[in-house]
N, CA, C and O atoms as a Tripos MOL2 file, in Angstrom:
@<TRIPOS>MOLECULE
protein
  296   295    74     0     0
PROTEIN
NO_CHARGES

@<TRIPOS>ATOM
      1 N          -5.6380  111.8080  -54.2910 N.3       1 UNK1
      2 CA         -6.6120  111.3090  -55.2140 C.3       1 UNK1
      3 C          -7.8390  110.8410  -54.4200 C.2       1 UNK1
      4 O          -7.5030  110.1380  -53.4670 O.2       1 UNK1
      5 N          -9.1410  111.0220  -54.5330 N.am      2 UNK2
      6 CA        -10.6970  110.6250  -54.1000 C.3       2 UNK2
      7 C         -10.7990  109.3780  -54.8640 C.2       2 UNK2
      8 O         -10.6300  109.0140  -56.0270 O.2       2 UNK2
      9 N         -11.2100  108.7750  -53.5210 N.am      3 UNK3
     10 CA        -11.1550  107.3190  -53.7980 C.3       3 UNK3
     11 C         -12.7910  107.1760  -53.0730 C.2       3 UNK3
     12 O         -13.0850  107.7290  -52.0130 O.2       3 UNK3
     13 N         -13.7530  106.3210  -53.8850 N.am      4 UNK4
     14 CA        -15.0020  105.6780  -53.3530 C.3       4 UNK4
     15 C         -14.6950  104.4790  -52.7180 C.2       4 UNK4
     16 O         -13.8420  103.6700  -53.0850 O.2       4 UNK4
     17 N         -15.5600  104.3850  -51.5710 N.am      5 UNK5
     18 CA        -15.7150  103.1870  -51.1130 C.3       5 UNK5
     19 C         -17.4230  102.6100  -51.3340 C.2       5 UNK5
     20 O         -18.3850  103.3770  -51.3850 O.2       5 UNK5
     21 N         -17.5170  100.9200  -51.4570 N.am      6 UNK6
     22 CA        -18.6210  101.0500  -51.5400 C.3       6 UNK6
     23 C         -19.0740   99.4340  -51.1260 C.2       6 UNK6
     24 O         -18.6370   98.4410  -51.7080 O.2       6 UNK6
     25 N         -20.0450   99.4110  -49.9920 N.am      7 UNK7
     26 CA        -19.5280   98.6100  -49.1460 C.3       7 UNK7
     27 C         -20.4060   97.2990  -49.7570 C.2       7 UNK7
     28 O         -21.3680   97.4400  -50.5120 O.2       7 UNK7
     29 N         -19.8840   95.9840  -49.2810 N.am      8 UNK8
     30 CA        -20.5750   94.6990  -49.9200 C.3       8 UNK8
     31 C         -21.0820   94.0920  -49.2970 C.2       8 UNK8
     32 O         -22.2030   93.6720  -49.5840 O.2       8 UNK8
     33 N         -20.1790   93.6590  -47.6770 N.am      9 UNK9
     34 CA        -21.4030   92.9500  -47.0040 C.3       9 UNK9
     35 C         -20.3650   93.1340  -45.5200 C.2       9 UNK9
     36 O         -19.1910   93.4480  -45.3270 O.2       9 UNK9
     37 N         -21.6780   92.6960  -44.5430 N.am     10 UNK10
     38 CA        -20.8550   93.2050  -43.0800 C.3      10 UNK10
     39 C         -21.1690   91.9650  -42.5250 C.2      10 UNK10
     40 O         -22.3400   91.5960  -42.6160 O.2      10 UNK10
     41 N         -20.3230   91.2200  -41.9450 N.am     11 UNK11
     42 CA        -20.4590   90.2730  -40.7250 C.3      11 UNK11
     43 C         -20.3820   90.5620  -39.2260 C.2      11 UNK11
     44 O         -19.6880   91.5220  -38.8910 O.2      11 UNK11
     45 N         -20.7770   90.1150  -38.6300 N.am     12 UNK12
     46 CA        -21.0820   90.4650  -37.0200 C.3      12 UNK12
     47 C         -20.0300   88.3960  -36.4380 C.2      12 UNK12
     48 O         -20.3400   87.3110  -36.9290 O.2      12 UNK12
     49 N         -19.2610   88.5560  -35.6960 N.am     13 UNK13
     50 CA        -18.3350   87.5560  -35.1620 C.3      13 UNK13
     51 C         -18.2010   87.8290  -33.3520 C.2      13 UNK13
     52 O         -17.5160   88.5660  -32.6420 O.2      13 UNK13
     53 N         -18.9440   87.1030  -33.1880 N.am     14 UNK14
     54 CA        -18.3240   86.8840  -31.6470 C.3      14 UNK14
     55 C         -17.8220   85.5160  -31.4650 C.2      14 UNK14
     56 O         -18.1590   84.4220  -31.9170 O.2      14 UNK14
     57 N         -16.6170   86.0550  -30.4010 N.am     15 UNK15
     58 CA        -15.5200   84.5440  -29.8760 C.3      15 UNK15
     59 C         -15.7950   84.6820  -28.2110 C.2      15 UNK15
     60 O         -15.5320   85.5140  -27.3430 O.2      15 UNK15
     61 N         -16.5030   83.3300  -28.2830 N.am     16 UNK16
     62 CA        -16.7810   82.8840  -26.9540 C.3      16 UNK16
     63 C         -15.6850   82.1790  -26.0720 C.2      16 UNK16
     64 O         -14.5160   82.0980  -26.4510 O.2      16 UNK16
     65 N         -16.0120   81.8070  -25.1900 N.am     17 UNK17
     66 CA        -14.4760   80.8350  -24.6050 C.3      17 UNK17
     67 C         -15.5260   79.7560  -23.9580 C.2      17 UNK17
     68 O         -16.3450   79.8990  -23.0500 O.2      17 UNK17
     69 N         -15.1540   78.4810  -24.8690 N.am     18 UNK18
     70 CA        -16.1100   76.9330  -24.7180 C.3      18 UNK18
     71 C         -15.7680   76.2770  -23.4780 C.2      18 UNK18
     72 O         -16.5390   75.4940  -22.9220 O.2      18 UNK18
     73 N         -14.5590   76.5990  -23.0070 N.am     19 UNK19
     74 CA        -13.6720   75.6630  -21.9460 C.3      19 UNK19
     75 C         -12.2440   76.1480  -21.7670 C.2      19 UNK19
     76 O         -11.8540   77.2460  -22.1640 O.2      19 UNK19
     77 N         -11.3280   75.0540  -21.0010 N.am     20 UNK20
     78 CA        -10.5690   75.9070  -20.7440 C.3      20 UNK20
     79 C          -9.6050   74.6130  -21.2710 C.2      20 UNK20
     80 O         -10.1560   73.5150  -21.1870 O.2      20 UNK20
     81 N          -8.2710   74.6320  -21.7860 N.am     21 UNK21
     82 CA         -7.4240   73.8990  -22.2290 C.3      21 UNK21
     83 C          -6.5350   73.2020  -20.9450 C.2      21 UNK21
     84 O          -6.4520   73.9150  -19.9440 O.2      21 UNK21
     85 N          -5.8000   71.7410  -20.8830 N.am     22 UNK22
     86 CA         -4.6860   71.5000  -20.0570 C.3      22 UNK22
     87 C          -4.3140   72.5470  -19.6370 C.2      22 UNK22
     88 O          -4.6070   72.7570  -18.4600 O.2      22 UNK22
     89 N          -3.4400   73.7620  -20.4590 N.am     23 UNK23
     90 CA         -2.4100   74.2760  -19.8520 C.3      23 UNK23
     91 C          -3.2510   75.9370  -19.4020 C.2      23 UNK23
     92 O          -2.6710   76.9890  -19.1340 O.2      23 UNK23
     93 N          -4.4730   75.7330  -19.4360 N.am     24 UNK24
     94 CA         -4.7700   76.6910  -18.8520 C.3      24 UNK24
     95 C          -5.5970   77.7640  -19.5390 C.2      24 UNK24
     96 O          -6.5790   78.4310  -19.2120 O.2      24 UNK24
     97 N          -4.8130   77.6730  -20.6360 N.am     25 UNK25
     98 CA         -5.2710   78.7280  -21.5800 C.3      25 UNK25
     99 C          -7.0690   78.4880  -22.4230 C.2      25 UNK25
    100 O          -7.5590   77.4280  -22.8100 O.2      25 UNK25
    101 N          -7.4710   79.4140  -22.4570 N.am     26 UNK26
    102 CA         -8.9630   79.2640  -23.1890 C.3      26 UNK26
    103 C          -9.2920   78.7870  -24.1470 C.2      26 UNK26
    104 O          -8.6140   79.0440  -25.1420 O.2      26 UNK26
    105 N         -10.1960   78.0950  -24.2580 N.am     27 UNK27
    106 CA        -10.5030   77.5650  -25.9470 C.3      27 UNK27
    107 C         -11.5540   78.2260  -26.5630 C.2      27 UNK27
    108 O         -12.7090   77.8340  -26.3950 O.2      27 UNK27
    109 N         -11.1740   79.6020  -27.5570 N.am     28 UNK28
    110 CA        -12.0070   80.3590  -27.8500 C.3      28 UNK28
    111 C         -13.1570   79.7390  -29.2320 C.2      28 UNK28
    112 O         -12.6390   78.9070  -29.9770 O.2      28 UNK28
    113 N         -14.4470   80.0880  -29.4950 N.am     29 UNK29
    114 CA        -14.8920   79.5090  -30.1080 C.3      29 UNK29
    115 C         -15.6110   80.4470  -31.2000 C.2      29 UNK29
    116 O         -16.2790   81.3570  -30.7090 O.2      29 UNK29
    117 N         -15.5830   80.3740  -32.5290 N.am     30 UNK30
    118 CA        -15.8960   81.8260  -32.9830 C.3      30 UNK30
    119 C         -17.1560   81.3650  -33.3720 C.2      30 UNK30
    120 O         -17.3140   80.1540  -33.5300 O.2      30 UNK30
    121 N         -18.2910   82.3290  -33.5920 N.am     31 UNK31
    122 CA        -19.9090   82.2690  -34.1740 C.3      31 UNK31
    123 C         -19.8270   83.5190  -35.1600 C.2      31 UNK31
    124 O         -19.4020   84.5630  -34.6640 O.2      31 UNK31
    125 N         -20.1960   83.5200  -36.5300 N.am     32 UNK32
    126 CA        -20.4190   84.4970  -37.5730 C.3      32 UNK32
    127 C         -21.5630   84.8350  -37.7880 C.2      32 UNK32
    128 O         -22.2260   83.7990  -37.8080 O.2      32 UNK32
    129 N         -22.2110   85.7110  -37.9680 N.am     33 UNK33
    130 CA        -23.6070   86.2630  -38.3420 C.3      33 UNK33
    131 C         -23.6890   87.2130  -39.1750 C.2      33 UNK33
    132 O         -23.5170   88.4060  -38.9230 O.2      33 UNK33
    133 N         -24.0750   86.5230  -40.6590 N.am     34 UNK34
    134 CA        -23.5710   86.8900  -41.5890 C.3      34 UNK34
    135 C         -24.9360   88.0740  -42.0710 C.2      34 UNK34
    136 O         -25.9210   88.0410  -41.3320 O.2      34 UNK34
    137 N         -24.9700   89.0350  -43.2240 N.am     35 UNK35
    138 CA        -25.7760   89.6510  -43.7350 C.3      35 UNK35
    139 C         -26.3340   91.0310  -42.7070 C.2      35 UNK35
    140 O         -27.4120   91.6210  -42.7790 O.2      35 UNK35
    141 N         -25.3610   91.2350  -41.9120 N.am     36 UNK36
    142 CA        -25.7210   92.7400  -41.2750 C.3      36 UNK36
    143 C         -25.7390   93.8550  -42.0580 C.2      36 UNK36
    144 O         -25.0430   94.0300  -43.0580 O.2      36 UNK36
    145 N         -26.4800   94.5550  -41.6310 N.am     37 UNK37
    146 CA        -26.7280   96.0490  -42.9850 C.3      37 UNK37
    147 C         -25.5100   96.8540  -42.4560 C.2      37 UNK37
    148 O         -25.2940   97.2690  -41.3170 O.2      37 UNK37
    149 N         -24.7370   96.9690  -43.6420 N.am     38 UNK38
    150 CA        -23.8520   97.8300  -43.8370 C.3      38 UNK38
    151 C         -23.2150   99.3720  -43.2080 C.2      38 UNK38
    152 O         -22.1460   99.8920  -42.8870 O.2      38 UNK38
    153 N         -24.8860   99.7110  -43.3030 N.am     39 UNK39
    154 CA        -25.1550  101.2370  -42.7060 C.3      39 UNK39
    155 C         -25.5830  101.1690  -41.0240 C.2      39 UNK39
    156 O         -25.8980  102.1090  -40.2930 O.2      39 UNK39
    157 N         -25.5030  100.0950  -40.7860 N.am     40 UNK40
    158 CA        -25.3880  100.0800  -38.9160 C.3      40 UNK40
    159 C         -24.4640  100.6890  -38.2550 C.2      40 UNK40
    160 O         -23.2820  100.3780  -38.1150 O.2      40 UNK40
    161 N         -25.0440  101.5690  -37.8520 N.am     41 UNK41
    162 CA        -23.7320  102.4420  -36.5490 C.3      41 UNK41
    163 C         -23.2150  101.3590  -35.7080 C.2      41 UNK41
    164 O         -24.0420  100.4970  -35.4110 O.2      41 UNK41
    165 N         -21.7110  101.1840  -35.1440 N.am     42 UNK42
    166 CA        -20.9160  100.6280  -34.0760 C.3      42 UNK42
    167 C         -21.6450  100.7760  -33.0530 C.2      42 UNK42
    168 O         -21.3260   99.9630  -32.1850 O.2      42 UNK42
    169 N         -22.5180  101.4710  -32.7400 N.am     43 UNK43
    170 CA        -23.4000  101.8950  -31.4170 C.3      43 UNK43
    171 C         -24.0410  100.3840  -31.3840 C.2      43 UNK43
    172 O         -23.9200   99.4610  -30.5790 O.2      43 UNK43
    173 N         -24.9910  100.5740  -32.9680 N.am     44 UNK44
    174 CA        -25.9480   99.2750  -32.5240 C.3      44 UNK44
    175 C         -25.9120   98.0240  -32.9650 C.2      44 UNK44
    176 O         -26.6850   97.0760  -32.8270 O.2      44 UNK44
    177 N         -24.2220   98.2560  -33.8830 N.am     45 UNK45
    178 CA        -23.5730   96.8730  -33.9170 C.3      45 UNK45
    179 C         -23.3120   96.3120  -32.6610 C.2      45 UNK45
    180 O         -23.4040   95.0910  -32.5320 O.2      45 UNK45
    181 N         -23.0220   96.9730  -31.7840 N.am     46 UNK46
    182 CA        -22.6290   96.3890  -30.5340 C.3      46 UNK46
    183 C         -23.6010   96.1240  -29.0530 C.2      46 UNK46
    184 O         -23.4020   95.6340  -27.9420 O.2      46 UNK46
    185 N         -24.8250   96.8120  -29.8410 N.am     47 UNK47
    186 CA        -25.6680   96.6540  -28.6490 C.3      47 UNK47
    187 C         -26.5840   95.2060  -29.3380 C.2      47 UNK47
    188 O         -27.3350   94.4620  -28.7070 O.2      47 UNK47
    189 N         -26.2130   95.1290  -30.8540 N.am     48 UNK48
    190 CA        -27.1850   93.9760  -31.1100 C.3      48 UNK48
    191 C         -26.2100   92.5120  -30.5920 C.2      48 UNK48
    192 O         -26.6770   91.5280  -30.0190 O.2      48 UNK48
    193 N         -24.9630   92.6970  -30.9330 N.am     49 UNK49
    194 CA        -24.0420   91.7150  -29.9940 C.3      49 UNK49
    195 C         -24.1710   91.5030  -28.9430 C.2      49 UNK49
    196 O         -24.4370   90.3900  -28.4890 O.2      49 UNK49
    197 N         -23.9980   92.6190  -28.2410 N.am     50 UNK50
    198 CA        -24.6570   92.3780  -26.7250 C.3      50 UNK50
    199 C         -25.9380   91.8260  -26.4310 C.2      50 UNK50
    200 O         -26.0780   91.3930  -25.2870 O.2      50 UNK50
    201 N         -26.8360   91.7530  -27.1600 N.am     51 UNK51
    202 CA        -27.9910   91.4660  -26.8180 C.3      51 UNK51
    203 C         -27.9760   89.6850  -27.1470 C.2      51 UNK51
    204 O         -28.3930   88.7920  -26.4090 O.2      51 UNK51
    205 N         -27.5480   89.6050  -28.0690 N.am     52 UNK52
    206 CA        -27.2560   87.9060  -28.4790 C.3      52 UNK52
    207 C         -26.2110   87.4400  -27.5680 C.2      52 UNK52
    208 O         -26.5950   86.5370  -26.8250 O.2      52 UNK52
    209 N         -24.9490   87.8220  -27.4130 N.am     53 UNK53
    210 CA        -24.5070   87.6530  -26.1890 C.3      53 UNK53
    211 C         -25.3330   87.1930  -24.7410 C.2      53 UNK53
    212 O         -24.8110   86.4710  -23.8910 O.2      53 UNK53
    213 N         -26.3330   87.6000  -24.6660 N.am     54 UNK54
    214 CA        -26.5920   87.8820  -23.2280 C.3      54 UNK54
    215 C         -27.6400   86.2790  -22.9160 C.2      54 UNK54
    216 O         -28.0640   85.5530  -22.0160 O.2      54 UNK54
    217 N         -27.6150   86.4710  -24.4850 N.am     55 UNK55
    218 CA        -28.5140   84.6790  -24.6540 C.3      55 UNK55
    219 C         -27.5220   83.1360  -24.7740 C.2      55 UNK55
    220 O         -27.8150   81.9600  -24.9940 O.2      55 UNK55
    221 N         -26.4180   83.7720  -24.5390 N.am     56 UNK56
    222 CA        -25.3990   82.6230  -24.8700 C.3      56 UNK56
    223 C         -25.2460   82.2770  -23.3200 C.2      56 UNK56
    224 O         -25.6450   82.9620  -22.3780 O.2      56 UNK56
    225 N         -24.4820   80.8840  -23.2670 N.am     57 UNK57
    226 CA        -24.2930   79.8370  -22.1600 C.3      57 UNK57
    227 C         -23.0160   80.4920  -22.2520 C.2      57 UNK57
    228 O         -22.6670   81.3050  -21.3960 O.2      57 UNK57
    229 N         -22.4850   80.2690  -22.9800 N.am     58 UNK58
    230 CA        -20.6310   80.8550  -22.4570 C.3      58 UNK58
    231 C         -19.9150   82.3710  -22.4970 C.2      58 UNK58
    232 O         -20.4360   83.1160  -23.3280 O.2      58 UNK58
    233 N         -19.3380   82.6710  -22.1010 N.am     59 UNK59
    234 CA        -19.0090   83.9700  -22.3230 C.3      59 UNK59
    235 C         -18.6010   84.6970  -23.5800 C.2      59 UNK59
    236 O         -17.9870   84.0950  -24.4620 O.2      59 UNK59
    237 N         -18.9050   85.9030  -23.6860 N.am     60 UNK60
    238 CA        -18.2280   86.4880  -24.8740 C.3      60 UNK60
    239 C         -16.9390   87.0720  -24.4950 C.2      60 UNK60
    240 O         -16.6780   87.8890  -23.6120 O.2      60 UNK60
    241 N         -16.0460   86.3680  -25.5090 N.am     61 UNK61
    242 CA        -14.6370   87.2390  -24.8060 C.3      61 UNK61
    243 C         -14.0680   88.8960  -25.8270 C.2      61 UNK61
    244 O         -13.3810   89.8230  -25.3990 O.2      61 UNK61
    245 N         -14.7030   88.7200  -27.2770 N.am     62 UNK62
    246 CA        -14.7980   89.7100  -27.8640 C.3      62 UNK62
    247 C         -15.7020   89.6030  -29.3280 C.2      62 UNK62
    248 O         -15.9460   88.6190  -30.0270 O.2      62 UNK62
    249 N         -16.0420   90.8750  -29.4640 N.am     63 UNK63
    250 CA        -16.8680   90.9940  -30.8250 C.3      63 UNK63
    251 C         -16.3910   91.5650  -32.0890 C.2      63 UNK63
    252 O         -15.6680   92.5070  -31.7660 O.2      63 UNK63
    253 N         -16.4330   91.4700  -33.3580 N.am     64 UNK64
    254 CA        -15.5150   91.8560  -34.3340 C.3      64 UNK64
    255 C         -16.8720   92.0710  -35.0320 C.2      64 UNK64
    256 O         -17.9660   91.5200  -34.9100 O.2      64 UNK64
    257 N         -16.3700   93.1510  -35.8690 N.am     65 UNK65
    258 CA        -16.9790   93.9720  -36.9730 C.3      65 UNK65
    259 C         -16.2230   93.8100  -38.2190 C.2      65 UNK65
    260 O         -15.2950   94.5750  -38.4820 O.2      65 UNK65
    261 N         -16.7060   92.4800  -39.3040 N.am     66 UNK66
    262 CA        -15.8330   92.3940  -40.4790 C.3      66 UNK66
    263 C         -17.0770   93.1150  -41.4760 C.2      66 UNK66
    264 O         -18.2950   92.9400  -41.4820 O.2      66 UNK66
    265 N         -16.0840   94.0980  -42.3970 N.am     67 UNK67
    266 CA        -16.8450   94.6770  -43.5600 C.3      67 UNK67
    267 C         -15.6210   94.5740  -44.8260 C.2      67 UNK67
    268 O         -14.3970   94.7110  -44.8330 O.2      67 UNK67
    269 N         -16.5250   94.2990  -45.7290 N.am     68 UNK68
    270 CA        -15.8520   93.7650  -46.7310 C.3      68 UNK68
    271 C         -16.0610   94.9890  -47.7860 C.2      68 UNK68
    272 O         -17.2800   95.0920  -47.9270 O.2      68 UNK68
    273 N         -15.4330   95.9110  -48.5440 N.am     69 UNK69
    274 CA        -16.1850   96.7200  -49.4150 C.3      69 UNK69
    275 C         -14.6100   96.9470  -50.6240 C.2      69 UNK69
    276 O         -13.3970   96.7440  -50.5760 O.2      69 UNK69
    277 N         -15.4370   97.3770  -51.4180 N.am     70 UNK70
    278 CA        -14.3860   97.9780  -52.2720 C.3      70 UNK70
    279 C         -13.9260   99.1700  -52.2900 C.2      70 UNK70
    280 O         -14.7460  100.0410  -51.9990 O.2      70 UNK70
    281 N         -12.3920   99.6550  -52.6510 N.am     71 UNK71
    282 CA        -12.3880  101.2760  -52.9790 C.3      71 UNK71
    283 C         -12.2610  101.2390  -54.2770 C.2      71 UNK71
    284 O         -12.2310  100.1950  -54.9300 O.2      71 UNK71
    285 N         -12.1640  102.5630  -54.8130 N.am     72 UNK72
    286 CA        -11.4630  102.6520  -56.5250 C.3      72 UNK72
    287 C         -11.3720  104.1120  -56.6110 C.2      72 UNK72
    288 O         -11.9800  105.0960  -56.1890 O.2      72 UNK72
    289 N         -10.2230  103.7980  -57.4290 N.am     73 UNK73
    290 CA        -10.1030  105.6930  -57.7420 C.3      73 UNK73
    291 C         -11.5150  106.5910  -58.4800 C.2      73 UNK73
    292 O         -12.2800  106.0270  -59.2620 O.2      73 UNK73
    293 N         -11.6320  107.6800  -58.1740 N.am     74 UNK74
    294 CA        -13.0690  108.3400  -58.8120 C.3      74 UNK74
    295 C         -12.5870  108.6440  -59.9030 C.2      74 UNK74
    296 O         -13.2880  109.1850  -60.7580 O.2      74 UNK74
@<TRIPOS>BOND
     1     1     2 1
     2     2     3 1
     3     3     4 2
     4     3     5 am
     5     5     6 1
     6     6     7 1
     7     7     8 2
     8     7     9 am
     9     9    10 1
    10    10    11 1
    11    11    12 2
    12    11    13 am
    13    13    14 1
    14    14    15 1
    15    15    16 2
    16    15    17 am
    17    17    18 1
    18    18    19 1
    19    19    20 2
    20    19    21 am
    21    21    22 1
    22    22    23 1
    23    23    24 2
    24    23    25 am
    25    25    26 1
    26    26    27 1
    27    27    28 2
    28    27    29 am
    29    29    30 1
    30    30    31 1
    31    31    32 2
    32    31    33 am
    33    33    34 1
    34    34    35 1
    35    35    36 2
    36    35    37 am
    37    37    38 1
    38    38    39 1
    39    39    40 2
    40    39    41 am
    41    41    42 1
    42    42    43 1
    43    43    44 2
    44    43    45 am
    45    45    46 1
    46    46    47 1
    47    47    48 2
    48    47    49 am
    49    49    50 1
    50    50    51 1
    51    51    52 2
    52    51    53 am
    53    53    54 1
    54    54    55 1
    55    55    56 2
    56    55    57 am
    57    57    58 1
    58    58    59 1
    59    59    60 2
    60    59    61 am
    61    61    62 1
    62    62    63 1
    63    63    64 2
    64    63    65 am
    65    65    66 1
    66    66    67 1
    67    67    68 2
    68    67    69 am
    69    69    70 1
    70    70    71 1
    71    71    72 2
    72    71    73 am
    73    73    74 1
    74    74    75 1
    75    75    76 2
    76    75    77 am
    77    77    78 1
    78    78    79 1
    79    79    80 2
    80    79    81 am
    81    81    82 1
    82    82    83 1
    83    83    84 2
    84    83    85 am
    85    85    86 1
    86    86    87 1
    87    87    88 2
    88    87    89 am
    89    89    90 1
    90    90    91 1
    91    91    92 2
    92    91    93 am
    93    93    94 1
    94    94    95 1
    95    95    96 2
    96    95    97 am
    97    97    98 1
    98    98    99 1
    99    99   100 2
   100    99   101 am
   101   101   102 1
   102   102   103 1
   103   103   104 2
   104   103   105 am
   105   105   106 1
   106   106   107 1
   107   107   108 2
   108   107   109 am
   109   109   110 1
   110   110   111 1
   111   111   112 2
   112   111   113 am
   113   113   114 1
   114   114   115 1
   115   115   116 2
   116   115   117 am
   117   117   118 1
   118   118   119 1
   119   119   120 2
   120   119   121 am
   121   121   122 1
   122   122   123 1
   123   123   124 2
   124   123   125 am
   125   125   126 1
   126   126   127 1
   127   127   128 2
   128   127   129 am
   129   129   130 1
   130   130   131 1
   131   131   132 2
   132   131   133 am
   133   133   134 1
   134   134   135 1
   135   135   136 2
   136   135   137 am
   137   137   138 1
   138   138   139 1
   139   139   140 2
   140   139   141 am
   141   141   142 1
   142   142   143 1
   143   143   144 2
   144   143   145 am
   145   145   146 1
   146   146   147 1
   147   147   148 2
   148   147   149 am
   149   149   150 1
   150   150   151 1
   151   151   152 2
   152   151   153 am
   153   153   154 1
   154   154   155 1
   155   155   156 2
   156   155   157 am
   157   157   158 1
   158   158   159 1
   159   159   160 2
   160   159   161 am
   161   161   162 1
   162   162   163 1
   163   163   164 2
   164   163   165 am
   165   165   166 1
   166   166   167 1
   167   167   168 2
   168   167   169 am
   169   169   170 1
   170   170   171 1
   171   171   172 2
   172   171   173 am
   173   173   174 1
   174   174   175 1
   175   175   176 2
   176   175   177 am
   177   177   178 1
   178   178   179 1
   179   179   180 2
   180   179   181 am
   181   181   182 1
   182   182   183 1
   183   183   184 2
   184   183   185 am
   185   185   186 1
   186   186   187 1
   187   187   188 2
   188   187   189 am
   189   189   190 1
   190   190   191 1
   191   191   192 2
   192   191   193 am
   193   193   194 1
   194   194   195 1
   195   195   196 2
   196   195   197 am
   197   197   198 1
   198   198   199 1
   199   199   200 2
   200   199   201 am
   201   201   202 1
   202   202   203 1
   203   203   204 2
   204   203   205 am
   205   205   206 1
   206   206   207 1
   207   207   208 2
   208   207   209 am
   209   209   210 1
   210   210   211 1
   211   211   212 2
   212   211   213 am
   213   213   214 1
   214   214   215 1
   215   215   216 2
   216   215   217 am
   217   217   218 1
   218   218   219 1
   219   219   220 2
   220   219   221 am
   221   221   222 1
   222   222   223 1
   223   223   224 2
   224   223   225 am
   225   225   226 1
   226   226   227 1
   227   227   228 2
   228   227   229 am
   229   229   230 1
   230   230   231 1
   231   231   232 2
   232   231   233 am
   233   233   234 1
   234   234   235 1
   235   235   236 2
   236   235   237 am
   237   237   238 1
   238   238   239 1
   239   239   240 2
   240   239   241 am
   241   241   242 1
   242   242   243 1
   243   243   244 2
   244   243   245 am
   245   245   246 1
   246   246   247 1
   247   247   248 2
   248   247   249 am
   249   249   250 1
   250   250   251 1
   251   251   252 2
   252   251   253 am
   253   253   254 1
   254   254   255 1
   255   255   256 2
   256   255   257 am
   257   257   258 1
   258   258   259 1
   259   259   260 2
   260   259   261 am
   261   261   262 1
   262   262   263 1
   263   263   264 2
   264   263   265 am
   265   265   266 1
   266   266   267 1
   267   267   268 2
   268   267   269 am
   269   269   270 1
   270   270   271 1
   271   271   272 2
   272   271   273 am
   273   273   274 1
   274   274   275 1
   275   275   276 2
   276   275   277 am
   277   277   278 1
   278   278   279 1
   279   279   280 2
   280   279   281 am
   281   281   282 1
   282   282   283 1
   283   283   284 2
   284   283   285 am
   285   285   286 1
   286   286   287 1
   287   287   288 2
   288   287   289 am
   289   289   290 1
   290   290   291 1
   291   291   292 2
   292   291   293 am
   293   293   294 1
   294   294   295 1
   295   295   296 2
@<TRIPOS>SUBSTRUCTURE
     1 UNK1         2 RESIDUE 1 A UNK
     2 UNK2         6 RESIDUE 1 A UNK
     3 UNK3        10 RESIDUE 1 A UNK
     4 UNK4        14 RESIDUE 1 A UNK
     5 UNK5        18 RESIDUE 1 A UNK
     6 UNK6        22 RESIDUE 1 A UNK
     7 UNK7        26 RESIDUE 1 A UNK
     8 UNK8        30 RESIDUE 1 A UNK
     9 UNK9        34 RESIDUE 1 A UNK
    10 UNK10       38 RESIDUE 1 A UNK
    11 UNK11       42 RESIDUE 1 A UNK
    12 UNK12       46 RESIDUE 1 A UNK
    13 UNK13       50 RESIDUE 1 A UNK
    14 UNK14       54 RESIDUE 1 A UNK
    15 UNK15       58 RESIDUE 1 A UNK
    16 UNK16       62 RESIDUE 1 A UNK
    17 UNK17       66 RESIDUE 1 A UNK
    18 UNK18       70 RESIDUE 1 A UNK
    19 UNK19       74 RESIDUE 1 A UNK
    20 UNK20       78 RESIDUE 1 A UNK
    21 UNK21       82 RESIDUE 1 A UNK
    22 UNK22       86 RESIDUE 1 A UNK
    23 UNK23       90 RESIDUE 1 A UNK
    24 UNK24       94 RESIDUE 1 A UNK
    25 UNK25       98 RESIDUE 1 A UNK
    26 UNK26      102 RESIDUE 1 A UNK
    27 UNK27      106 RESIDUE 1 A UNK
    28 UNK28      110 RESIDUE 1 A UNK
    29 UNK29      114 RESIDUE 1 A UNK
    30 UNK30      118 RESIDUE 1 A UNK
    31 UNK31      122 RESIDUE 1 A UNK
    32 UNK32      126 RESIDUE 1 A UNK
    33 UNK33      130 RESIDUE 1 A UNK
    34 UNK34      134 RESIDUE 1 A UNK
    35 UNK35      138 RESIDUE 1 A UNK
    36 UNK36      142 RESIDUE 1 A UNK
    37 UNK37      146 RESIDUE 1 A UNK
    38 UNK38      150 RESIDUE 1 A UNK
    39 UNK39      154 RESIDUE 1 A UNK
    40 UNK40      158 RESIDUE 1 A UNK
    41 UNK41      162 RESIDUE 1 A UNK
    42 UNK42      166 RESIDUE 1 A UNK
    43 UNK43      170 RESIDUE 1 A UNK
    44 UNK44      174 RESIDUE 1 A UNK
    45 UNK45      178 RESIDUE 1 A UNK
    46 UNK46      182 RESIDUE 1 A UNK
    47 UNK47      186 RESIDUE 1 A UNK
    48 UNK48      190 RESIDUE 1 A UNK
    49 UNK49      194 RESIDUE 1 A UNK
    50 UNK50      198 RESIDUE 1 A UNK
    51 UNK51      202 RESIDUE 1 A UNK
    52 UNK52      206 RESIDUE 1 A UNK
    53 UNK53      210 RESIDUE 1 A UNK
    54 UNK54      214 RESIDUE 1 A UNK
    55 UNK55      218 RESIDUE 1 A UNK
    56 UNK56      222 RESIDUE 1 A UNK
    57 UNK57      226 RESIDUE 1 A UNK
    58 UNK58      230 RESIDUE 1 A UNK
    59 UNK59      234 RESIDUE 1 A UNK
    60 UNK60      238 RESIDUE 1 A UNK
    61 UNK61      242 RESIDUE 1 A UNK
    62 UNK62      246 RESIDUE 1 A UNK
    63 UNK63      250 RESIDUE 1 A UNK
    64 UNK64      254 RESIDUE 1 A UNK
    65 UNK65      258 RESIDUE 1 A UNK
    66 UNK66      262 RESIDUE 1 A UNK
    67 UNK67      266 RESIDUE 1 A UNK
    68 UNK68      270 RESIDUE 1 A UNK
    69 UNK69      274 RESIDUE 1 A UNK
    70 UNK70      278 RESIDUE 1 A UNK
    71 UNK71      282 RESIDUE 1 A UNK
    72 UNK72      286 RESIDUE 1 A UNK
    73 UNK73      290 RESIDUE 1 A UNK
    74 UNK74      294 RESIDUE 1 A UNK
């Protein structure tokens, strides 16, 4: 069955690491950036991350691509 998708809204999320915990382990810190256009290629989803990234004090430890959309049967 053909199913539409049809997309609603895209967030851009990078998790930094703020410090580091007692036992060692990282204390990751997440930042959302909400209202990215939908129709952005992964190319320049990730080069616009990178680029905000590169303005941050702490590291980026990874970047996430949340898209929210609907399907429905045609």
């Amino acid at each position: 069955m053909p199913v539409i998708v049809n997309p609603l809204d895209t967030k851009m999320v990078l998790a930094f690491q703020t410090g580091t915990k007692e036992d060692g382990n990282p204390i990751i810190t997440k930042k959302t950036y909400s209202k990215v256009k939908s129709d952005a290629t992964n190319e320049d989803f990730y080069e616009v991350a990178a680029a905000i990234a590169g303005l941050q004090v702490n590291p980026v430890e990874d970047i996430y691509r949340d898209d929210l959309m609907t399907i429905e049967a045609e």
